[in-house]
C-alpha positions in Angstrom: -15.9 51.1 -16.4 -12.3 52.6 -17.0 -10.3 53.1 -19.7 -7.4 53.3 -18.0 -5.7 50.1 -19.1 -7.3 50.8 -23.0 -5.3 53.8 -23.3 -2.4 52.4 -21.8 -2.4 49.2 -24.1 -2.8 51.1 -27.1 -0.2 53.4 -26.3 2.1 50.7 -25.8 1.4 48.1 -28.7 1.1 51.1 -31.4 4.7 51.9 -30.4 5.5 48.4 -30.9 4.1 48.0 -34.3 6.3 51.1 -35.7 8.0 48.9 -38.4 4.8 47.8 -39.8 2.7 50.5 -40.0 6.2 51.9 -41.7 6.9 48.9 -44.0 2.9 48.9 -44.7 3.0 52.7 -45.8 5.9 51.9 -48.2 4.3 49.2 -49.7 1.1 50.3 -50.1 1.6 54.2 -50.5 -2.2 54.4 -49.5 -3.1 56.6 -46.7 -6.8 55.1 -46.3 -5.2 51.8 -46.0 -2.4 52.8 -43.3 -5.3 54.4 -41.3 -7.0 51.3 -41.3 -4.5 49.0 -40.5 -3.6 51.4 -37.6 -7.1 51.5 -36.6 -7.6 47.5 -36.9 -4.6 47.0 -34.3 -5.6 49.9 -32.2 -8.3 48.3 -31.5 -7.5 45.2 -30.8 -5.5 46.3 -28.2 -7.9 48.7 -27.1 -10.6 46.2 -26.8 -8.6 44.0 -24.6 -7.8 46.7 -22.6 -11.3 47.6 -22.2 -11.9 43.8 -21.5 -8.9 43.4 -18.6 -10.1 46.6 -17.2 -13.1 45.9 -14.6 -11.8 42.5 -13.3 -8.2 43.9 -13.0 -10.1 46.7 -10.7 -11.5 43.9 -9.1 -8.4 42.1 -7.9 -5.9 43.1 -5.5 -2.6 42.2 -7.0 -0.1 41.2 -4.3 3.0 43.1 -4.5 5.0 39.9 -4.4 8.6 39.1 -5.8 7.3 35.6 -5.9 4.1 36.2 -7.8 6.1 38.5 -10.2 8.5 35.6 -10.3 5.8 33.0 -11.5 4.8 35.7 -14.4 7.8 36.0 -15.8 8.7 32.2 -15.3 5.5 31.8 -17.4 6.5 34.9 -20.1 10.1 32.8 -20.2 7.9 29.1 -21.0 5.6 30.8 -23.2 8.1 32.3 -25.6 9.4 29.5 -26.3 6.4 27.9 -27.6 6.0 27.2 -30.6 2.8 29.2 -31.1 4.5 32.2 -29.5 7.4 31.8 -31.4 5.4 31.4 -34.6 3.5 34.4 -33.8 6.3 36.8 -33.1 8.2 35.3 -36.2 5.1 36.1 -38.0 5.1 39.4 -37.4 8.4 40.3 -38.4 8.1 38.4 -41.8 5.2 41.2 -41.9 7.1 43.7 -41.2 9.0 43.9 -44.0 8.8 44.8 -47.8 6.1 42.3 -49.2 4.0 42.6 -52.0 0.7 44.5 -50.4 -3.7 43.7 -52.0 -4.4 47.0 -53.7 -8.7 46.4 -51.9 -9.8 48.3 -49.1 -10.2 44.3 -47.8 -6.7 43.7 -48.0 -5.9 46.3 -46.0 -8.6 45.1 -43.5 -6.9 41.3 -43.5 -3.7 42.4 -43.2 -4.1 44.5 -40.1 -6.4 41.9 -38.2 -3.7 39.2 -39.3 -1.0 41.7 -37.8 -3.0 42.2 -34.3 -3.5 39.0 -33.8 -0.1 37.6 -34.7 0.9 40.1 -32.0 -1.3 39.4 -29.3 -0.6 35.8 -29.5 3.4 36.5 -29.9 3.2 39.4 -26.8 1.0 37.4 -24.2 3.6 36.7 -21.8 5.1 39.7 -22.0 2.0 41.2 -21.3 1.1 38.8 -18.5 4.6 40.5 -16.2 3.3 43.9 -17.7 0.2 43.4 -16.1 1.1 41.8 -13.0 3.8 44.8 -12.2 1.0 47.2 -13.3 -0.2 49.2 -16.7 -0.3 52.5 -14.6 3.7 52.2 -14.2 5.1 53.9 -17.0 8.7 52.4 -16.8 6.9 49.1 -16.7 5.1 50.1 -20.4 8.0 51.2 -21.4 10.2 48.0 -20.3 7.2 45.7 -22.0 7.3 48.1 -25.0 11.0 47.4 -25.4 10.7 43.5 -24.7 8.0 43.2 -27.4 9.3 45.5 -30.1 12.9 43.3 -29.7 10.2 40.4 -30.2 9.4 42.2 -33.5 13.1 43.1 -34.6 15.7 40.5 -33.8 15.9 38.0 -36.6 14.8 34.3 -36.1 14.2 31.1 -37.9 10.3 31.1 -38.3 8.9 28.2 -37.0 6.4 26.1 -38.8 2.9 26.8 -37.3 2.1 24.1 -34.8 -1.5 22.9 -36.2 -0.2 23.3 -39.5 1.0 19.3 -40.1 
């Protein structure tokens, strides 16, 4: 089994979780923590790379306007959800000054919290990354963009959907 799509994942979502890692260090001022909360969303991504991998070698992916039209029809539905939404909002409340544990576990919650806020919150994005191809660097980089806007641009958070 490759690692193509691993390495390519990682490269892409670590970029996008720049203002965390950063707000994180701030708060916490702990470098054993930062390197775990790097590590804990590294490999996250990493792991669903790994996991995309061998079927995605096993499908021929037609080079279709029309099936990179229903992707991105599906990225467009999906971000509006309010899951997705939720998520992404989610992730930028993280990303910003907020009081941090002082425990090795604390560190460990916060950065599975944070990977899995933005894997839910990037999905569809990653769906028209995926479908265009992870060995395209412009396409990483356009998806990098997409999702790290995600992760900027201010919105109203959403209350969770399960949460009534």
């Amino acid at each position: 089994m490759g690692t193509g799509m691993a390495v390519s994942m990682v490269a892409m979502m670590v970029l996008t979780a720049a203002p965390f890692f950063l707000a994180y260090g701030r708060d916490t001022r702990r470098p054993v923590a930062i390197a775990t909360v790097v590590l804990i969303y590294a490999a996250a991504w990493a792991a669903i790379g790994l996991a995309l991998d061998y079927p995605m070698s096993q499908v021929m992916m037609p080079s279709s306007m029309l099936v990179v039209g229903i992707a991105t029809g599906m990225a467009l539905v999906y971000a509006v959800t309010p899951w997705g939404r939720w998520a992404r909002a989610k992730c930028r409340q993280m990303s910003i000054c907020e009081a941090r544990g002082p425990r090795f576990r604390d560190a460990l919650a916060e950065g599975a919290t944070y990977a899995g806020c933005c894997i839910v919150g990037s999905a569809g994005v990653m769906l028209v990354v995926i479908v265009l191809g992870m060995s395209n660097p412009l396409v990483i980089v356009a998806g990098a963009a997409v999702i790290l806007a995600y992760k900027l641009i201010p919105r109203p958070m959403p209350t969770f959907p399960h949460s009534r």
